[in-house]
N, CA, C and O of each residue as an XYZ file, in Angstrom:
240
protein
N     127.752     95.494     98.152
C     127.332     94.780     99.339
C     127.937     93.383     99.314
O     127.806     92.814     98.230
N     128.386     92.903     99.989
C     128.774     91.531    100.618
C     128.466     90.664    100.803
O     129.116     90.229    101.754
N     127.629     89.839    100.402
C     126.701     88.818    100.850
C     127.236     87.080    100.930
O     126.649     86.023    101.163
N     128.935     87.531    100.540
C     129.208     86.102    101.163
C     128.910     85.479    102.595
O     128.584     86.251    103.497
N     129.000     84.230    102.821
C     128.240     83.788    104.278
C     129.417     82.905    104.665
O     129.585     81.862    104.034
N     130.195     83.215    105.590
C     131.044     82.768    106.392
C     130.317     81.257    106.577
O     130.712     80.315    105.889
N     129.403     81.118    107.396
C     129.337     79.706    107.976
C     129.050     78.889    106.985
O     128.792     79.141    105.808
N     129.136     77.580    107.730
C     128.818     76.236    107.150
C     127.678     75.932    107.229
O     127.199     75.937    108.363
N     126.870     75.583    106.176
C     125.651     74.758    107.266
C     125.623     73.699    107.582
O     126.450     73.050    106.941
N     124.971     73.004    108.419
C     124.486     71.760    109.166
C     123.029     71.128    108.970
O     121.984     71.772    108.877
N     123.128     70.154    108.939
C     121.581     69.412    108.706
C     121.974     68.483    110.167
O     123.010     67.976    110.599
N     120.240     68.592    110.751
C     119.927     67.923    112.061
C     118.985     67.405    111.744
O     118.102     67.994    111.121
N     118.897     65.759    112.197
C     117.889     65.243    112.489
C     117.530     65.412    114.116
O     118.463     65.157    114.877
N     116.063     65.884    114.808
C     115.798     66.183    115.698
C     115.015     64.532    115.940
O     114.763     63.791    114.990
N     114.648     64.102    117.733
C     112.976     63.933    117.804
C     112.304     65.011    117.574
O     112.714     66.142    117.313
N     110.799     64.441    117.727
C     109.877     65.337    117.696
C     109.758     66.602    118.569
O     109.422     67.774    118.406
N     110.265     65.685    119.740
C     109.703     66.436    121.054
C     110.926     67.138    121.806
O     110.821     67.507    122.975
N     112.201     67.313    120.986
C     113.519     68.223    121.150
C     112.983     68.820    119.922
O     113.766     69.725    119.634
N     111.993     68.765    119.010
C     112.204     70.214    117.607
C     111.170     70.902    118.716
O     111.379     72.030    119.162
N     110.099     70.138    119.083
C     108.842     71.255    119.899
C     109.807     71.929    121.129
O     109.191     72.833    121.695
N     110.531     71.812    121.421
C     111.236     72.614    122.870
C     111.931     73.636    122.302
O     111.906     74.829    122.604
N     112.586     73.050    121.411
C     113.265     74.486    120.152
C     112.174     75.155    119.589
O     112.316     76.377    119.561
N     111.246     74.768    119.183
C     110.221     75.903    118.929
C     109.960     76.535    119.339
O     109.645     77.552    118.719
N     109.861     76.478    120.786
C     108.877     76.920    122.051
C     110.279     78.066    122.672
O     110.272     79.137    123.279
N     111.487     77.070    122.084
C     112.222     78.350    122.794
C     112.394     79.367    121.497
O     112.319     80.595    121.531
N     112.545     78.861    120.804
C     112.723     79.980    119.858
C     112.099     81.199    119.667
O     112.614     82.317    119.672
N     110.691     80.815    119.462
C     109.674     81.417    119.853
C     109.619     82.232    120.908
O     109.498     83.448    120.759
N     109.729     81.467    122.474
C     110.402     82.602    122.943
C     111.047     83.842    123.038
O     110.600     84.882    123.521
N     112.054     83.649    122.572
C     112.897     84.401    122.272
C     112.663     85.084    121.285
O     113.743     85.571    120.949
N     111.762     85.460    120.514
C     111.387     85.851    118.904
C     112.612     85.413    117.527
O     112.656     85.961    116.425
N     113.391     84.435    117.957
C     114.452     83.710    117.466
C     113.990     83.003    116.197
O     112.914     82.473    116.473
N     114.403     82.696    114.615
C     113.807     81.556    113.854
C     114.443     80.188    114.509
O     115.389     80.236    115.295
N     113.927     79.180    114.168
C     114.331     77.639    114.805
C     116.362     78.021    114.416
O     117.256     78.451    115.146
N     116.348     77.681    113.260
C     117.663     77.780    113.219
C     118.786     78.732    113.871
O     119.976     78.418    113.894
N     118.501     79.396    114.163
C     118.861     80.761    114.711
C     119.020     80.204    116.351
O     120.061     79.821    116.884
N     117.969     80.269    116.819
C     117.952     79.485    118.313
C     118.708     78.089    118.332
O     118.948     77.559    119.417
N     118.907     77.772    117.699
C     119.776     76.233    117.476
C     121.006     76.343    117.278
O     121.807     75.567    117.800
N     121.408     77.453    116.390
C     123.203     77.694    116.438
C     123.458     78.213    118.337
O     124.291     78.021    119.223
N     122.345     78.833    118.179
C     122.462     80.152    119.694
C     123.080     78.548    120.947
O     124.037     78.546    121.721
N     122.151     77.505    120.687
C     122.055     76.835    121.808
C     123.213     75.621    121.661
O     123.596     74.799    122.494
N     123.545     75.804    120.507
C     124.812     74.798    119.935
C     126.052     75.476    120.400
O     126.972     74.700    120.657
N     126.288     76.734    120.566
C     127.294     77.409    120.450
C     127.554     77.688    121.710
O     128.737     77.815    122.023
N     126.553     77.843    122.688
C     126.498     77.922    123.919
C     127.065     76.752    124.577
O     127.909     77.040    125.426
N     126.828     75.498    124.414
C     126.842     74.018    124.929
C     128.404     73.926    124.527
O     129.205     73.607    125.405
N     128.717     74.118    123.606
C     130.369     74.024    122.895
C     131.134     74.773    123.802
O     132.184     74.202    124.095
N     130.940     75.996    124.412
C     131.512     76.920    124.869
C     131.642     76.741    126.376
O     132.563     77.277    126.992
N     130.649     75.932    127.012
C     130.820     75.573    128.230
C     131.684     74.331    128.455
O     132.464     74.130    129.385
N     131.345     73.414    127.256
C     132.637     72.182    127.192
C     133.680     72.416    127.864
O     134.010     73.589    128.036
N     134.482     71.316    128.428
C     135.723     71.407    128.400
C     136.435     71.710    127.222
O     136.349     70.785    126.415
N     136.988     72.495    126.894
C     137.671     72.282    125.400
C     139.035     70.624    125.180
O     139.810     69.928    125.835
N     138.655     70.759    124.199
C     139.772     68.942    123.720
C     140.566     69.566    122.728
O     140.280     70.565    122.069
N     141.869     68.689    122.678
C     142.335     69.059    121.028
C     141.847     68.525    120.370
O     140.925     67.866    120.851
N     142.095     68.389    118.703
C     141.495     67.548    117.385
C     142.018     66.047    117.932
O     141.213     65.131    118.096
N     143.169     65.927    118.143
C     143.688     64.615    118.617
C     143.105     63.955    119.773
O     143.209     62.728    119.797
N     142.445     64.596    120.844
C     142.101     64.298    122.071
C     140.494     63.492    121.636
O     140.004     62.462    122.097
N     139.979     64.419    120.596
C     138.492     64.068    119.797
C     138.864     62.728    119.370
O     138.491     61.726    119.979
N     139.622     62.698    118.295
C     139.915     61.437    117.563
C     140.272     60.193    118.618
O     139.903     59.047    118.362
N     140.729     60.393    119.357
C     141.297     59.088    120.261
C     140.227     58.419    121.133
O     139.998     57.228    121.338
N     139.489     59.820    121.701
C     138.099     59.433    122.772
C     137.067     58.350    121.425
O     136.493     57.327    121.799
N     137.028     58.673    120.398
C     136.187     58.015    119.504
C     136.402     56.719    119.385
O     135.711     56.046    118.620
């Protein structure tokens, strides 16, 4: 069996009251917090305009 893990992880500092909306959606969704948080990270990225690496670095 395979159990290497492709991704990276990430550490977030939330407010309070953006972790309770992720709860509530997560929950929702029968999702764990983290789980609903890549879901909603990955979503938001994907609607972006896309930039290059260079286009990132310069806007900064």
């Amino acid at each position: 069996m395979n159990t290497q893990n492709t991704a990276d992880r990430v550490t977030l500092s939330l407010p309070q009251s953006v972790r309770q909306r992720l709860d509530a959606y997560a929950a929702d969704q029968r999702r764990s917090r983290s789980n609903a948080a890549a879901l909603l990270l990955g979503e938001a990225l994907r609607v972006m305009k896309p930039r290059t690496q260079a286009e990132a670095v310069n806007r900064a």
